[in-house]
C-alpha positions in Angstrom: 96.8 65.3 109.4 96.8 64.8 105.7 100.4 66.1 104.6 100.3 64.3 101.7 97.7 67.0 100.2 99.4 70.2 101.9 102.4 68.7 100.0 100.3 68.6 96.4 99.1 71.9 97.3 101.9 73.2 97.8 103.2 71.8 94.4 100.6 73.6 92.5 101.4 77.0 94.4 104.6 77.0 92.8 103.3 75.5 89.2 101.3 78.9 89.2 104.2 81.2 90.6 106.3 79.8 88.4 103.8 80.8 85.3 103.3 84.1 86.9 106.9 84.7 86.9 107.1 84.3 83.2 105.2 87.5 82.4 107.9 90.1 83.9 109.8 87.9 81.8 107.8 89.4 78.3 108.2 92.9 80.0 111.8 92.0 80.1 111.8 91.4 76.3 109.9 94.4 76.1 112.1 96.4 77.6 115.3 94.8 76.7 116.1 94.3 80.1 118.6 91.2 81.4 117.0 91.1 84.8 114.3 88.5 82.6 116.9 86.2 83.1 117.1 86.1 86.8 113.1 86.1 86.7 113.5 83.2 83.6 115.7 81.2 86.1 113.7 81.5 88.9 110.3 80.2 87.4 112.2 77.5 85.9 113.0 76.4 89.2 109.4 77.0 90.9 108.3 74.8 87.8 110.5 72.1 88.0 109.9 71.7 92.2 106.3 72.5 91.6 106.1 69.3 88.9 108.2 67.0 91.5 105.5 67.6 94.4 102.6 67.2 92.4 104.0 63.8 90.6 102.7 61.8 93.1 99.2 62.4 94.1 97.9 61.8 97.4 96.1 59.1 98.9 93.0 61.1 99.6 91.7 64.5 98.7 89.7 64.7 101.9 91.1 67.6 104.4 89.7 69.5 107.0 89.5 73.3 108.4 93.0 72.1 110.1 94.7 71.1 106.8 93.3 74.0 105.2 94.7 76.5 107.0 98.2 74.8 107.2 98.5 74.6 103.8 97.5 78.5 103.2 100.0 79.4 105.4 102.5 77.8 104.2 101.7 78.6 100.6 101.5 82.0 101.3 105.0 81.6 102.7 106.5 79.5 99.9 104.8 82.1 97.6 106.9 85.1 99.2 110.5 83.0 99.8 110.5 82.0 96.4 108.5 85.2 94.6 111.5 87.8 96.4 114.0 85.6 94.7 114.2 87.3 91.7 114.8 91.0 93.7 117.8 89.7 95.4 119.1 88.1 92.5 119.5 90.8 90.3 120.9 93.2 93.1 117.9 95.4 92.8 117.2 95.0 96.4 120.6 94.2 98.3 119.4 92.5 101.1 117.1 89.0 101.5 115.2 90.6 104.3 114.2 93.8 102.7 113.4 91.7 99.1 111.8 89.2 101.2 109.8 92.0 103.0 109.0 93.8 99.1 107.4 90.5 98.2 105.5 89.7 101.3 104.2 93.3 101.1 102.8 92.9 97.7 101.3 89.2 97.7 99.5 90.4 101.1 98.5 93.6 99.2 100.0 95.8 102.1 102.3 98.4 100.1 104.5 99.1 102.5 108.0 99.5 100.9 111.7 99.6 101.7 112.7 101.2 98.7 113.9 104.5 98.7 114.1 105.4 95.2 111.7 103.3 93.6 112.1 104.5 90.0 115.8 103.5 90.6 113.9 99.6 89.7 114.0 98.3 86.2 110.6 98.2 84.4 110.7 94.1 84.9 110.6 94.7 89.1 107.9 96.8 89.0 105.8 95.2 86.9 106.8 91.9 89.1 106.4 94.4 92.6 102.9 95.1 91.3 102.0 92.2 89.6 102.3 90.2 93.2 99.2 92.4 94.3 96.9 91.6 91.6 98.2 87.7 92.2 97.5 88.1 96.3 94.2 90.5 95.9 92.1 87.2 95.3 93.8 84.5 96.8 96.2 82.1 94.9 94.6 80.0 96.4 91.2 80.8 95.2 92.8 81.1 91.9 93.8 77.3 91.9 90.9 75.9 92.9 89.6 77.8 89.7 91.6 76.1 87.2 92.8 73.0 89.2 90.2 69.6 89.2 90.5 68.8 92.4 88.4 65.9 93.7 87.2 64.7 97.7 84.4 68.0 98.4 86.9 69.9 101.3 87.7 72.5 99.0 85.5 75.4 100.7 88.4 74.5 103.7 90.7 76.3 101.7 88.8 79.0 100.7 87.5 79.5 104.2 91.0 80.1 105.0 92.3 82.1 102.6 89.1 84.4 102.4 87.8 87.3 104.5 85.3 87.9 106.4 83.5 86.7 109.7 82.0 83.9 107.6 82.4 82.1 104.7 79.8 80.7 102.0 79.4 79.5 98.4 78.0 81.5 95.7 77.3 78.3 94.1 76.8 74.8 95.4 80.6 73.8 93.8 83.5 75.7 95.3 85.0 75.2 91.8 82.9 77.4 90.2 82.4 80.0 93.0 86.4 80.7 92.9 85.7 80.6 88.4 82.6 83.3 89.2 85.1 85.3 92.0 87.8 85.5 89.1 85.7 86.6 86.2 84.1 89.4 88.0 88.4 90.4 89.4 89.1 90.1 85.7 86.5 91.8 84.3 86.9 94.7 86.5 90.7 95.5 86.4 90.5 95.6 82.5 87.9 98.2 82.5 90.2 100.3 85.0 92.7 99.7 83.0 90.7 100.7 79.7 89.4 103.8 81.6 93.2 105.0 82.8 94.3 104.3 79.3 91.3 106.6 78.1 92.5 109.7 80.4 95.8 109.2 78.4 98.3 107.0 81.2 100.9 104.9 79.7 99.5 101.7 79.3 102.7 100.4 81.4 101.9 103.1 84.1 98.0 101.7 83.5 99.1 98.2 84.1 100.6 98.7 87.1 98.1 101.2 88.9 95.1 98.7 87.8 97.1 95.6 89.8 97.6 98.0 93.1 93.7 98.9 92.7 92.6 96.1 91.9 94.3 94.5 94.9 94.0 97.1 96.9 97.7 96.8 97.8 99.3 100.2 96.5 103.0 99.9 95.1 103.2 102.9 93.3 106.1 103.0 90.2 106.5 107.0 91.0 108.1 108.5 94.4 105.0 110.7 94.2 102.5 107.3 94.0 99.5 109.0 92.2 100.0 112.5 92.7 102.0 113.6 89.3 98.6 112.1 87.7 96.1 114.3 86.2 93.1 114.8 88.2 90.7 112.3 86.3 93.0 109.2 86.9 93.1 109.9 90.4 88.9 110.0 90.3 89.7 106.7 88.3 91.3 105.1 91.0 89.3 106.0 93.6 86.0 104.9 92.1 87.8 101.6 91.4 89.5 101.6 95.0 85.7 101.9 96.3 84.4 98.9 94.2 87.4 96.4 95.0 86.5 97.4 98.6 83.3 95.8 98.4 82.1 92.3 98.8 82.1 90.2 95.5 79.1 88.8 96.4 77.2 92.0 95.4 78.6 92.1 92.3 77.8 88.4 91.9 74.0 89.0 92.7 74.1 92.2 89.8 75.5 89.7 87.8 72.4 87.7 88.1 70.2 90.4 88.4 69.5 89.7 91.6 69.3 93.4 92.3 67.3 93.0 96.0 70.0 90.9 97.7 72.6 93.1 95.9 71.9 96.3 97.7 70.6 95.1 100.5 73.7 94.5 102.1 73.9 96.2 105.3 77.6 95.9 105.7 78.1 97.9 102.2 75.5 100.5 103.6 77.5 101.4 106.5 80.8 100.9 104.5 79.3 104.5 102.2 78.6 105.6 105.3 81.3 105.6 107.3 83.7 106.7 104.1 81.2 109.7 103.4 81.6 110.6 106.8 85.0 110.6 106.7 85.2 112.9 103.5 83.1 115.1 105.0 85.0 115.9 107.8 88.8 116.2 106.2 87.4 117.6 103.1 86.5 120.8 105.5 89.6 120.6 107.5 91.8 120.9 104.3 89.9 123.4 102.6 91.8 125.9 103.4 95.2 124.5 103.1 94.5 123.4 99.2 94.0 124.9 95.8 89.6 125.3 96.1 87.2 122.9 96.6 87.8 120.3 93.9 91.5 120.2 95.0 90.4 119.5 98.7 87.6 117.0 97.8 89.8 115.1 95.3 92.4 114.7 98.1 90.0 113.9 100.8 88.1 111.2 99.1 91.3 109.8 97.7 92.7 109.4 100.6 89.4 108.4 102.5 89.1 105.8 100.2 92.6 104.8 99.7 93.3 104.4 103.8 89.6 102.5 104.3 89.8 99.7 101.6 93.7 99.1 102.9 94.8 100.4 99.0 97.6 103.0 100.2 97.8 104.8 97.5 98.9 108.3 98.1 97.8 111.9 96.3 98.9 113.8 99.0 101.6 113.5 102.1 98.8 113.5 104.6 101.4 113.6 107.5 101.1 117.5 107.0 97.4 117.2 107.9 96.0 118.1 111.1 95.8 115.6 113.6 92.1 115.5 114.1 92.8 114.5 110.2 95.2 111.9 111.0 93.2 110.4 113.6 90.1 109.9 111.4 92.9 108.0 109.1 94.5 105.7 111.6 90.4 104.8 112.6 89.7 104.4 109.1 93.2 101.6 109.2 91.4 99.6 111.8 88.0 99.2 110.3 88.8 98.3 107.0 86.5 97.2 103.7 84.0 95.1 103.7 84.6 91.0 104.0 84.8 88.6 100.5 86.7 92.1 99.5 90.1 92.5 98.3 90.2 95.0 101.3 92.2 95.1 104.2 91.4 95.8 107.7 89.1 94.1 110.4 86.3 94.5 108.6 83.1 96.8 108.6 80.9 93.7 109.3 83.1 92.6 112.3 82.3 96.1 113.7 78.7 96.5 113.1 78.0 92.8 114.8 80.4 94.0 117.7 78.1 97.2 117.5 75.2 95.0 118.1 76.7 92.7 120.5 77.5 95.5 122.7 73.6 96.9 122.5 72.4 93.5 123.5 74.7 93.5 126.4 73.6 96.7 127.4 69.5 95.8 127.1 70.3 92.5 129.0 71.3 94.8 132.1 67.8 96.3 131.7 65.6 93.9 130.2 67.1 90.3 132.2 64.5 88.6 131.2 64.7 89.2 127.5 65.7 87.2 124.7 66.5 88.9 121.6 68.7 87.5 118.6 71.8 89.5 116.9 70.3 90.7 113.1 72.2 91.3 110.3 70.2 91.9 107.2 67.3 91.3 108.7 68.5 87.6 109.5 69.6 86.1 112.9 73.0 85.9 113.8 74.5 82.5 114.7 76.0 82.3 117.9 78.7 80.5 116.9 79.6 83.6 114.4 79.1 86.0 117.1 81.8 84.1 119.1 84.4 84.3 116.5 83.8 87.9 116.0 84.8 88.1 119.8 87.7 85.5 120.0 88.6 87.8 116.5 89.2 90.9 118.1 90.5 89.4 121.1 93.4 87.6 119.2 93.9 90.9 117.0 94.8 93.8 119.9 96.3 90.1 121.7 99.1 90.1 118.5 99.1 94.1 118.0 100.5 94.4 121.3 103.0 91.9 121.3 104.0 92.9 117.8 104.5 96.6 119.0 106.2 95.8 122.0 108.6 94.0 119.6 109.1 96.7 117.3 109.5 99.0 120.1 113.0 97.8 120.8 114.3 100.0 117.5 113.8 102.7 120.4 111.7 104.9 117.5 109.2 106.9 118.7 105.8 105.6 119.5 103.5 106.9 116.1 106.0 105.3 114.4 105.7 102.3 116.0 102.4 102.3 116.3 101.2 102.9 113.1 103.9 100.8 111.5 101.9 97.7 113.1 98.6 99.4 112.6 99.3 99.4 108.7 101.0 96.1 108.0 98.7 93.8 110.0 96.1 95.4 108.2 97.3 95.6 104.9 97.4 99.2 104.5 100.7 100.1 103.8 101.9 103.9 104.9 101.6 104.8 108.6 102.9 108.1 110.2 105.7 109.9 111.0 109.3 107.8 109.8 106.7 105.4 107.8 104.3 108.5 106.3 103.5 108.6 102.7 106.8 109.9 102.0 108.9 107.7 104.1 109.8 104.0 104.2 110.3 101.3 105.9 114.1 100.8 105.4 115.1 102.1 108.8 114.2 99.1 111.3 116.4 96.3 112.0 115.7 92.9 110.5 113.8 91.5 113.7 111.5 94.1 113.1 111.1 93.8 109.8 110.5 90.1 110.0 107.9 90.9 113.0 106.3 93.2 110.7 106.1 90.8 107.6 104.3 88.0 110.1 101.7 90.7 110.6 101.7 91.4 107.0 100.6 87.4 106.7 98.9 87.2 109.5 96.5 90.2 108.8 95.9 88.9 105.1 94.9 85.5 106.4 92.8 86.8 109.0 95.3 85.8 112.0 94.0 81.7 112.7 95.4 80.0 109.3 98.9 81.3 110.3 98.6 81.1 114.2 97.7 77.5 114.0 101.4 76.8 112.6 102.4 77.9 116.0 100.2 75.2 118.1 102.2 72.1 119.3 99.7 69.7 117.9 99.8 70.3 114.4 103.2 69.1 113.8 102.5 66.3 116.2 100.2 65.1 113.6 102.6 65.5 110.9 105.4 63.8 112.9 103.3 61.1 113.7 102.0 60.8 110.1 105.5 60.5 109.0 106.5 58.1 111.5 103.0 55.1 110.8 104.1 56.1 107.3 107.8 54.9 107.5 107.0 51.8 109.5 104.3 51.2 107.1 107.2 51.0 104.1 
């Protein structure tokens, strides 16, 4: 185990948070707000530990899957301790637990909230609250592997860990410049939200803020109503935008590049349309009748469609008054997700189709023995080795949903609650049903819960294994073995 370079990593995590945190500090000045200082103080800090863990640079930049999932998880953790800092400081959120469950919320891009009043936050939180979505959309990882030289060719470890998806490739042949290409196209998408909001007349702090929940697909709102007090062209806004951040990056790489064929070939996007079209459909016709005429009920449909599917949360609409055929299709929507290399929550739309297709093949090998056919996926064969970690996938997902719930059942709240509480924060969503609806919170559960609830947060953004393996005996009997040669070494 190479802890030397988890260690450097780890340094650079907090170099960048503790830039980040200098831009609620200019809303601060903005504002004339004093809770700057708290934020001020607190990158200061992030800085100056960042700076003493990155002094020494490690023996060797060479790292494997192992080290690469270690030191995601624990960035991702460091990330959240030290980004809910500024929250508790300032006495804007009371409690460690709940700050600490605010921040984990947004870096994961889940959007589920403890707040109660959320306008009750200075203008400096909730551009920090929001801010922390646009930061964990990508990956901070993938974000310092774009601006950090990094030498020793494991750096598609880290990415493999921090990114989504059954598998994980290079748009380029240096990771380097695939995490550069991943950024520009984020970039350049968020500012033409953000132009487009600013065009249906927003406030350009209200823009700022709705553009990093979109463009994350995490959904911290700064109203009580989320989206709903918007006029009806910024809600289209967002869920156009919504859609796109839902869909694999690679597409827009390949229109980048003209590459037009491979960019709309994509079966995984195909079905992605399809299922969310499907969706609309069917609520659009069940809330006709309940809503204003038909560009009222479609607007709310494919908001919410859209919001629920690409794990945003966003909210036009408190959809626990829908039907609950309606809320059904919505909790079904939770588990499949956006599509993988997306900012997009959920299990994915690709793991579903290959499970689709593994299932067939099953079934045709009960009637056809003898045959030998091969998985497909855009007209390519599937490895097997993919197809097995598809399986182990699911497996390991329903293995910690259940666990999770039974731990959150304790609270002794009913079971909707419960269950769509875990439904929504191990896959990123962020409202659920019933106490933890669009118009509820998550305030209510006691701090076990909460805490159980902000592992699945994590472990649903890192796609379980980079946060399960901190959990298996053997990894810190490499580090403690490590530390011991090393001391005897000195």
């Amino acid at each position: 185990m190479n802890s030397s370079i988890i260690r450097y990593i780890l340094g650079h995590i907090l170099k960048i948070e503790g830039i980040m945190l200098l831009f609620p500090c200019l809303i601060a000045v903005i504002y004339r707000e004093q809770a700057g200082f708290c934020y001020l103080g607190v990158s200061f800090l992030c800085l100056v530990l960042g700076f003493l863990m990155t002094l020494k640079k490690p023996e060797s930049f060479v790292f494997y899957l192992k080290e690469g999932c270690v030191a995601t998880s624990l960035s991702w953790i460091v990330l959240s301790l030290f980004g809910c800092l500024p929250f508790y400081i300032t006495g804007e959120i009371a409690s460690f637990t709940d700050a600490l469950f605010e921040t984990v919320s947004g870096f994961t891009t889940t959007g589920s909230s403890i707040l109660n009043d959320v306008e009750a936050l200075s203008h400096t939180a909730l551009f920090w609250r929001s801010f922390t979505h646009w930061i964990g959309g990508m990956g901070v990882l993938v974000f310092m592997l774009a601006i950090i030289p990094m030498s020793g060719g494991s750096h598609i470890n880290l990415m493999r860990a921090e990114s989504t998806g059954a598998s994980v490739g290079k748009l380029v042949p240096k990771v380097r410049y695939t995490a550069r290409i991943l950024y520009v196209i984020y970039i350049g998408m968020s500012i033409v939200q953000f132009v487009l909001l600013l065009l249906g007349k927003m406030p350009v702090f209200d823009a700022i803020t709705t553009t990093f929940g979109t463009a994350g697909t995490g959904g911290f709102g700064i109203k009580g109503d989320s989206i709903a007090g918007y006029s009806m062209y910024i809600q289209w806004v967002t869920t156009i935008f919504m859609l796109l951040f839902g869909v694999s990056f690679n597409t827009y790489y390949f229109i980048l590049y003209r590459n037009f064929k491979k960019a709309f070939s994509s079966e995984e996007v195909k079905y992605y349309l399809l299922i969310m079209a499907a969706a609309t459909v069917f609520i659009f016709f069940n809330i006709l009748d309940t809503t204003a005429g038909i560009a009222d009920a479609l607007t709310q449909s494919s908001f919410q469609v859209v919001s629920i599917m690409t794990s945003t949360g966003f909210a036009t609409v408190d959809f626990e008054q829908w039907s609950q055929a309606c809320k059904t299709v919505l909790v079904t929507l939770m588990f499949i997700g956006a599509c993988a290399g997306s900012t997009g929550g959920g299990i994915k739309v690709s793991r579903f189709v290959l499970m689709a297709r593994t299932v067939v093949k099953e079934l045709n090998s009960y009637i056809h023995p003898k045959s030998v056919k091969k998985i497909k996926v855009d007209k390519k064969p599937v490895e097997h080795e993919v197809v097995r970690s598809v399986n182990v996938y699911f497996i390991t997902f329903f293995l910690v949903f259940t666990i999770s719930l039974i731990i959150v059942s304790f609270d002794n709240y009913d079971f909707t609650t419960n269950f769509t509480a875990v439904t929504t924060t191990i896959n990123n969503i962020g409202p659920g049903l019933n106490k933890v609806g669009p118009a509820q919170n998550f305030s209510f559960f006691s701090p076990v819960a909460k805490c159980v609830l902000m592992f699945d947060m994590i472990a649903g953004r890192l796609e379980l294994f980079p946060l399960l393996i901190l959990f298996h005996p053997a990894v810190w009997k490499d580090l403690l073995t490590q530390q011991r040669t090393g001391s005897k070494k000195k």
